[in-house]
PyMOL Python script that loads the backbone (N, CA, C, O; Angstrom):
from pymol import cmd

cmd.read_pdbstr("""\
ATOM      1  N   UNK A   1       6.903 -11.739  11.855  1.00  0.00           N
ATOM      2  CA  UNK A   1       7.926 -11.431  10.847  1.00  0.00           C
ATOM      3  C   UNK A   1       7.662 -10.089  10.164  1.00  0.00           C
ATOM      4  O   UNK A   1       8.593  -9.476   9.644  1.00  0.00           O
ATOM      5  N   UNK A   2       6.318  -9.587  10.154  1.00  0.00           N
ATOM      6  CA  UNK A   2       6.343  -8.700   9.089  1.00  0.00           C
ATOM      7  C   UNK A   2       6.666  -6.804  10.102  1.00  0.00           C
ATOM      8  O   UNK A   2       6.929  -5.708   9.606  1.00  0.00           O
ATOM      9  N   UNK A   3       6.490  -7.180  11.485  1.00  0.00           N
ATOM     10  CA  UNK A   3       7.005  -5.637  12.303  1.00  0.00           C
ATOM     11  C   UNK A   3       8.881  -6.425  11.802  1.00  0.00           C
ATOM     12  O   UNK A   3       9.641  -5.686  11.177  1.00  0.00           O
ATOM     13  N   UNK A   4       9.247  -7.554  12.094  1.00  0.00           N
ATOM     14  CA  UNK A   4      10.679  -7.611  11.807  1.00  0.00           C
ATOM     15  C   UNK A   4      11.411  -6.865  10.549  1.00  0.00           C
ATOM     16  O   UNK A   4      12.423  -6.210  10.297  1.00  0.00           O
ATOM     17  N   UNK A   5      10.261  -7.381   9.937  1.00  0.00           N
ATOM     18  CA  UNK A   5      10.778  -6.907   8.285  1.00  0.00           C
ATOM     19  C   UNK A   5      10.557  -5.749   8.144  1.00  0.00           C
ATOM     20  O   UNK A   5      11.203  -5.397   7.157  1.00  0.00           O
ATOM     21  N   UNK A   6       9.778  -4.556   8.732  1.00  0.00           N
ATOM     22  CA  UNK A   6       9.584  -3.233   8.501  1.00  0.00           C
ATOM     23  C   UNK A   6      10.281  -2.381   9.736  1.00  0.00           C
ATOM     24  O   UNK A   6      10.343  -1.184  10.014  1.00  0.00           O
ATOM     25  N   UNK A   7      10.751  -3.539  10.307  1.00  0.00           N
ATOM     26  CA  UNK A   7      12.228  -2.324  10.952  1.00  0.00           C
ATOM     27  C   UNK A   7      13.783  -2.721  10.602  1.00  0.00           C
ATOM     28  O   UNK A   7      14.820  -2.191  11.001  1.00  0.00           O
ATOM     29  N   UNK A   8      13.528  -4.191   9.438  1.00  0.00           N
ATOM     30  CA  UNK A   8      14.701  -3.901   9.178  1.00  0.00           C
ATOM     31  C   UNK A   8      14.631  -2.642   7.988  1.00  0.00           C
ATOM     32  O   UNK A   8      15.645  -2.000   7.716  1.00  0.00           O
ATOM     33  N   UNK A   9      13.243  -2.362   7.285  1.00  0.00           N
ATOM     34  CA  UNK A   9      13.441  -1.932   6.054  1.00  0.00           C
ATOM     35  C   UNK A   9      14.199  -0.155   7.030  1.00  0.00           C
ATOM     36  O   UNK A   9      15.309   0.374   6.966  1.00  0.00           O
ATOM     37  N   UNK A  10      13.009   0.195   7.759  1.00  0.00           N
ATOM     38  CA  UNK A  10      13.126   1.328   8.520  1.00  0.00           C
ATOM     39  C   UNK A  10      14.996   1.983   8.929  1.00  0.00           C
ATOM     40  O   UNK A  10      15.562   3.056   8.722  1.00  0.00           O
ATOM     41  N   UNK A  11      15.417   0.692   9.566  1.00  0.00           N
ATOM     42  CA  UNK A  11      16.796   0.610   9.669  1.00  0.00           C
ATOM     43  C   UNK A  11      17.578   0.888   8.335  1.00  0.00           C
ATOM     44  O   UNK A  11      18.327   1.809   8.009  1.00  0.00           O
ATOM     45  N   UNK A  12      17.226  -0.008   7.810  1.00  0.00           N
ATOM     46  CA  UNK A  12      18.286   0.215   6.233  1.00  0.00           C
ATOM     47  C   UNK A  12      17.463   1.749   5.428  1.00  0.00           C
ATOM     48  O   UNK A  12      18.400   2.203   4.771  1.00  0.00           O
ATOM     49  N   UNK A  13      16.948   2.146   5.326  1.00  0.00           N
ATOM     50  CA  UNK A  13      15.907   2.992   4.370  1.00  0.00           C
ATOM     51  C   UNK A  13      15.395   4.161   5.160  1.00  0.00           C
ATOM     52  O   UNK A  13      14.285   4.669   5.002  1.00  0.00           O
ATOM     53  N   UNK A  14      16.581   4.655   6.283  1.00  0.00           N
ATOM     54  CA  UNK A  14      16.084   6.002   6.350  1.00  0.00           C
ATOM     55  C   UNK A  14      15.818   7.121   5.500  1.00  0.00           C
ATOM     56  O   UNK A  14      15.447   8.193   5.980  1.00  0.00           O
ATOM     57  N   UNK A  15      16.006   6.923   4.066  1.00  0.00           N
ATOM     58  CA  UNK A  15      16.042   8.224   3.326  1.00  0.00           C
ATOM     59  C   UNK A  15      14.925   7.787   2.406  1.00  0.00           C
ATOM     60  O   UNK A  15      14.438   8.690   1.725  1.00  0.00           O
ATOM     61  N   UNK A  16      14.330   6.333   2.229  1.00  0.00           N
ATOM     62  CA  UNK A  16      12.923   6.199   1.660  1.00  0.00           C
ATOM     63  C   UNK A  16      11.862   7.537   1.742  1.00  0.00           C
ATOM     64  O   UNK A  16      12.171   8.558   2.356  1.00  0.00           O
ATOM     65  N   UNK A  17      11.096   7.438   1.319  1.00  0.00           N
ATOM     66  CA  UNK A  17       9.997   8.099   1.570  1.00  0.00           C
ATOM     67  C   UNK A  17       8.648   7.337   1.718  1.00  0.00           C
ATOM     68  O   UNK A  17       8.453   6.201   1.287  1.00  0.00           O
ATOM     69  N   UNK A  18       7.584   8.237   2.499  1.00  0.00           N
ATOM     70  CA  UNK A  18       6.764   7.088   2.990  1.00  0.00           C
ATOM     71  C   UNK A  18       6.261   6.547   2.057  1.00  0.00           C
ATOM     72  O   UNK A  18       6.213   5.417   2.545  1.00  0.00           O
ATOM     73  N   UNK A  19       5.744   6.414   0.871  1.00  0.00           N
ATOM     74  CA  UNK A  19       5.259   6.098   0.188  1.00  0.00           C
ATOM     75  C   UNK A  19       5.781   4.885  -0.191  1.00  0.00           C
ATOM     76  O   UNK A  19       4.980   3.951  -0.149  1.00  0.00           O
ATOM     77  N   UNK A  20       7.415   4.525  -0.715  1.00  0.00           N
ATOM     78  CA  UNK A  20       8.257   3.387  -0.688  1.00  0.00           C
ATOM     79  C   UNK A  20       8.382   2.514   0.247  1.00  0.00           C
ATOM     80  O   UNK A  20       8.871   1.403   0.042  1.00  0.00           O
ATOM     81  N   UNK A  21       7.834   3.026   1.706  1.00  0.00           N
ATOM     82  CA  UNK A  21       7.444   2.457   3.062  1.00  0.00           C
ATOM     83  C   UNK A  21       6.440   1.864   2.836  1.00  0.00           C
ATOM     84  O   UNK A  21       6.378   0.694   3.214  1.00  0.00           O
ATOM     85  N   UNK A  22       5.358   2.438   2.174  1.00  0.00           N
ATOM     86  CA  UNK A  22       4.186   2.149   2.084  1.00  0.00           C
ATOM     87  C   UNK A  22       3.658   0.766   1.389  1.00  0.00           C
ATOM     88  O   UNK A  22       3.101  -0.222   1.867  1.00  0.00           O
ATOM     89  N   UNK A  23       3.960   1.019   0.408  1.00  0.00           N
ATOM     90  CA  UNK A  23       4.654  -0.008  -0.660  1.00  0.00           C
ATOM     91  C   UNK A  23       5.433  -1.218  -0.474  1.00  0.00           C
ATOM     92  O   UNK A  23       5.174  -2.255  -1.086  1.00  0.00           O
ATOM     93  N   UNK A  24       6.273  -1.118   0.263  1.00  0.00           N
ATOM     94  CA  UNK A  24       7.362  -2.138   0.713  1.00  0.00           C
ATOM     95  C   UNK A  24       6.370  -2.715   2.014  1.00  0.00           C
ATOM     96  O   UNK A  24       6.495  -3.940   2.042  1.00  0.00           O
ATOM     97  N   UNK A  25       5.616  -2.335   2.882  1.00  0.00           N
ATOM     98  CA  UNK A  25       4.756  -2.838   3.630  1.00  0.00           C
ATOM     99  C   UNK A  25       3.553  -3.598   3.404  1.00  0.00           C
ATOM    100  O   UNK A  25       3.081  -4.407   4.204  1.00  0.00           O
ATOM    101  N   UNK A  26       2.900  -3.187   1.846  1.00  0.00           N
ATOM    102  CA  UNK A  26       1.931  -3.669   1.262  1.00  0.00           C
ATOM    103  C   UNK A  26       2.522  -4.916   0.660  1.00  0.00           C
ATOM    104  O   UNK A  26       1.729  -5.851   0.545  1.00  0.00           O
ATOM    105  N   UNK A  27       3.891  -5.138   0.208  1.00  0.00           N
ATOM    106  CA  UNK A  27       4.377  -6.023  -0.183  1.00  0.00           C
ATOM    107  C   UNK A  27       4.878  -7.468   0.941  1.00  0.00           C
ATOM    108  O   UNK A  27       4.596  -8.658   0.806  1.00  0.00           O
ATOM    109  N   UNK A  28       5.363  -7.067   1.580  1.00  0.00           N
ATOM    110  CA  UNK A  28       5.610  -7.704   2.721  1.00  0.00           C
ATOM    111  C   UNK A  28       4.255  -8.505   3.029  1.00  0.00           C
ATOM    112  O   UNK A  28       4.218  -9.732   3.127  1.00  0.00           O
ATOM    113  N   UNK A  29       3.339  -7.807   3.146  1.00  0.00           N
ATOM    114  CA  UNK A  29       1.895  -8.187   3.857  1.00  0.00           C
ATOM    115  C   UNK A  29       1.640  -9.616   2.772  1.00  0.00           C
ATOM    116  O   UNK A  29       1.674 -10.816   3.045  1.00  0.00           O
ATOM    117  N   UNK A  30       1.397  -8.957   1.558  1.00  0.00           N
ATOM    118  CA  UNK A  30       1.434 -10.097   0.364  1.00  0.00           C
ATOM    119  C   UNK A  30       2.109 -11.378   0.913  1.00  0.00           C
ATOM    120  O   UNK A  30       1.689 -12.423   1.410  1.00  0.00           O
ATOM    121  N   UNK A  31       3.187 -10.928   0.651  1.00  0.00           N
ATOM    122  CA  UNK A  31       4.242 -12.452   1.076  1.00  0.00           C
ATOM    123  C   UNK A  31       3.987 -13.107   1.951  1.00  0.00           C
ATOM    124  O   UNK A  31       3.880 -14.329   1.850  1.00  0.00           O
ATOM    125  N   UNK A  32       3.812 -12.399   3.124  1.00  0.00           N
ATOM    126  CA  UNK A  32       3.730 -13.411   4.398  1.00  0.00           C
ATOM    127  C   UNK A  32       2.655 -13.305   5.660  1.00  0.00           C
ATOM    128  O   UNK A  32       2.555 -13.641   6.840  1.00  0.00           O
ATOM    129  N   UNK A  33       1.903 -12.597   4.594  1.00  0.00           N
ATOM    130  CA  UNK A  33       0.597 -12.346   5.658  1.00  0.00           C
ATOM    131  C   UNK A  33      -0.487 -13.587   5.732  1.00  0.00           C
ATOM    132  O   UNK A  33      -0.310 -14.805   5.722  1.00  0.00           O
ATOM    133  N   UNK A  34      -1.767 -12.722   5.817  1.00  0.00           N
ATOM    134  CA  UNK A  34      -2.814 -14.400   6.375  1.00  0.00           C
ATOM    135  C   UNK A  34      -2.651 -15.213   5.001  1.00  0.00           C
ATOM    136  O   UNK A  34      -2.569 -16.438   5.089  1.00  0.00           O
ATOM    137  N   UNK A  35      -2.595 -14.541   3.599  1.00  0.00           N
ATOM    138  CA  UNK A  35      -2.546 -15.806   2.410  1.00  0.00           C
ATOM    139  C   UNK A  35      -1.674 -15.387   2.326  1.00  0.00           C
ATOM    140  O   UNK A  35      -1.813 -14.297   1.771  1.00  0.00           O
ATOM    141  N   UNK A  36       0.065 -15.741   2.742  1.00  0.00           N
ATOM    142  CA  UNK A  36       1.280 -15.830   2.346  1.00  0.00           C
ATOM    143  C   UNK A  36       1.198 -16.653   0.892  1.00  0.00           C
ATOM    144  O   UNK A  36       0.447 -17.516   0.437  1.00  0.00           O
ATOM    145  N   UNK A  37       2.453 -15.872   0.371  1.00  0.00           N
ATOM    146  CA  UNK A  37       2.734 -16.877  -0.705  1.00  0.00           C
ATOM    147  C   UNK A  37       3.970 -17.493  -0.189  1.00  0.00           C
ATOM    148  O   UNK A  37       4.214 -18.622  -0.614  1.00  0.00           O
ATOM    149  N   UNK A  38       4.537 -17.129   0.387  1.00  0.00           N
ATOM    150  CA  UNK A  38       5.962 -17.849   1.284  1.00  0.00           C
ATOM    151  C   UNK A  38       5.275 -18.427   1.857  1.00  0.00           C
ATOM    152  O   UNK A  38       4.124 -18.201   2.228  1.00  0.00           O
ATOM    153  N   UNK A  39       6.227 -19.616   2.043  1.00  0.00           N
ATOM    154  CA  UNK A  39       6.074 -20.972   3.331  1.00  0.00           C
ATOM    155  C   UNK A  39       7.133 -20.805   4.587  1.00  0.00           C
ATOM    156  O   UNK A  39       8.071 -20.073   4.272  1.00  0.00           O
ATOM    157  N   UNK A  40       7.175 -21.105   5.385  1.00  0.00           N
ATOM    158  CA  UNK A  40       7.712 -20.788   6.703  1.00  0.00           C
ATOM    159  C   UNK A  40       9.466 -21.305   6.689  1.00  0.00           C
ATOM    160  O   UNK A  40       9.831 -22.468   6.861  1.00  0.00           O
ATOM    161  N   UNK A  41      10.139 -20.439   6.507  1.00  0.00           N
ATOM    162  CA  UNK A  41      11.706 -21.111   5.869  1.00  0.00           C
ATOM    163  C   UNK A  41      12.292 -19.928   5.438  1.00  0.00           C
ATOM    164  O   UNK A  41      13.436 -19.525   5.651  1.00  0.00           O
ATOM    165  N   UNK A  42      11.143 -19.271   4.634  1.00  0.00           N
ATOM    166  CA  UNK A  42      11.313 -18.613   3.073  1.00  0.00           C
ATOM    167  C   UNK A  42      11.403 -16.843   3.406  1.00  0.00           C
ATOM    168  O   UNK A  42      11.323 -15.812   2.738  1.00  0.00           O
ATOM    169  N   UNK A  43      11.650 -17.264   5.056  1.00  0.00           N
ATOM    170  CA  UNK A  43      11.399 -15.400   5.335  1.00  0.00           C
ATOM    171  C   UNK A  43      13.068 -14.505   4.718  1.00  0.00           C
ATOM    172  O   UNK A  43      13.083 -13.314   4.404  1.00  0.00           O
ATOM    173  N   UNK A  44      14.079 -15.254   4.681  1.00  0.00           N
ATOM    174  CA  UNK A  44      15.122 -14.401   4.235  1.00  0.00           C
ATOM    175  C   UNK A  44      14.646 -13.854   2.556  1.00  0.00           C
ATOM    176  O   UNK A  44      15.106 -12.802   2.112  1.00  0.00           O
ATOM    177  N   UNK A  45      13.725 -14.687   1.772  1.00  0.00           N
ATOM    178  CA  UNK A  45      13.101 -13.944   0.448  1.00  0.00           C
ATOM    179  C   UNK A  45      12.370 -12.657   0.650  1.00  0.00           C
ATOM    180  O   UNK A  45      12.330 -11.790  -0.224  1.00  0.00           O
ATOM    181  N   UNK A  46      11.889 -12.566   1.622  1.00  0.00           N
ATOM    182  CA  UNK A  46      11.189 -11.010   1.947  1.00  0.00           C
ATOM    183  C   UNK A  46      12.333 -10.371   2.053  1.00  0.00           C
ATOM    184  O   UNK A  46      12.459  -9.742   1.002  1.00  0.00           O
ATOM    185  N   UNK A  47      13.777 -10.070   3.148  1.00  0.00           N
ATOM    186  CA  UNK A  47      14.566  -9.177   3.290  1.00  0.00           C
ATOM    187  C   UNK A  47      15.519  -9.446   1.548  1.00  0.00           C
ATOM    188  O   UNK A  47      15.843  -8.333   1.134  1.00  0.00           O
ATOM    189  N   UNK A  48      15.904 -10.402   0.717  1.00  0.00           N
ATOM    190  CA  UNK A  48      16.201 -10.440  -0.547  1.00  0.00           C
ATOM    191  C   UNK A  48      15.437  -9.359  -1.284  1.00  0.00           C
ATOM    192  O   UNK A  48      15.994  -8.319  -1.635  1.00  0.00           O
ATOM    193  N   UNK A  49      14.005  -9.640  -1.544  1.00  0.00           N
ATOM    194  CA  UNK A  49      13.173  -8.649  -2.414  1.00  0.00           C
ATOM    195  C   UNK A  49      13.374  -7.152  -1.600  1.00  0.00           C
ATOM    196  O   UNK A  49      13.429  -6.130  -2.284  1.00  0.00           O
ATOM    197  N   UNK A  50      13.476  -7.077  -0.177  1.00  0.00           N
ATOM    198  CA  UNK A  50      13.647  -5.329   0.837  1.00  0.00           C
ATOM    199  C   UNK A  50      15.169  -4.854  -0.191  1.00  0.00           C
ATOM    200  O   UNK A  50      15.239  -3.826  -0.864  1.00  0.00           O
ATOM    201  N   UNK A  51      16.142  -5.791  -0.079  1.00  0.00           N
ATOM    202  CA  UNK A  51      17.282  -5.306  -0.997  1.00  0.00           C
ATOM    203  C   UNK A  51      17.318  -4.772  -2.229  1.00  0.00           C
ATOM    204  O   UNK A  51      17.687  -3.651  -2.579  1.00  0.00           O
ATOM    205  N   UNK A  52      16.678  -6.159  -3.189  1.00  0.00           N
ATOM    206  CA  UNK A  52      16.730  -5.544  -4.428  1.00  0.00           C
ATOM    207  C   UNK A  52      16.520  -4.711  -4.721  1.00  0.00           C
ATOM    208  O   UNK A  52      17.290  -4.094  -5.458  1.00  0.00           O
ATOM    209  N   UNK A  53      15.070  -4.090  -4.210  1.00  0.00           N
ATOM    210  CA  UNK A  53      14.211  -3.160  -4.123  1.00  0.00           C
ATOM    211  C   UNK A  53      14.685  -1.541  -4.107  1.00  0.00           C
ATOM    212  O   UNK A  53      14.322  -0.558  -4.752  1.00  0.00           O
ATOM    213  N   UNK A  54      15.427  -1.707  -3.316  1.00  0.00           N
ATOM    214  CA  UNK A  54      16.016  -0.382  -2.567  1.00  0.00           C
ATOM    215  C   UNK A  54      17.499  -0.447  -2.753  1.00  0.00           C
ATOM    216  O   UNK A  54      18.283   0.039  -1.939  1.00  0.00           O
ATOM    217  N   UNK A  55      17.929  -1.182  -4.061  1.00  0.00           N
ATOM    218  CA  UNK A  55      19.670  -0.928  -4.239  1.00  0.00           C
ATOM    219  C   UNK A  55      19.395  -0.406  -5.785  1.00  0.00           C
ATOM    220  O   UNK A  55      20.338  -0.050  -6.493  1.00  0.00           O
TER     221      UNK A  55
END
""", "prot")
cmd.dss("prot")
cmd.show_as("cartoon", "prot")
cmd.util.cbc("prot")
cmd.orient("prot")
């Protein structure tokens, strides 16, 4: 999920800069990496927070 989630960000957020990449990747990792705080269901809350984030 988390290459999914950093090409949807990539896709939506060509004009990011890397650093907001950076960031948005470190976040992602949080959520749903080896100690996720998401449970397996809960992946549309990662692309929710990619939105908020970046609107």
């Amino acid at each position: 999920l988390t290459d999914e989630a950093l090409k949807y960000l990539e896709k939506n957020q060509d004009n990011s800069n890397d650093d907001e990449k950076r960031i948005a990747k470190v976040l992602i990792n949080k959520l749903i990496g080896d100690k996720a705080i998401l449970k397996r269901g809960q992946e549309d809350l990662v692309f929710e927070i990619i939105d908020i984030a970046y609107c």
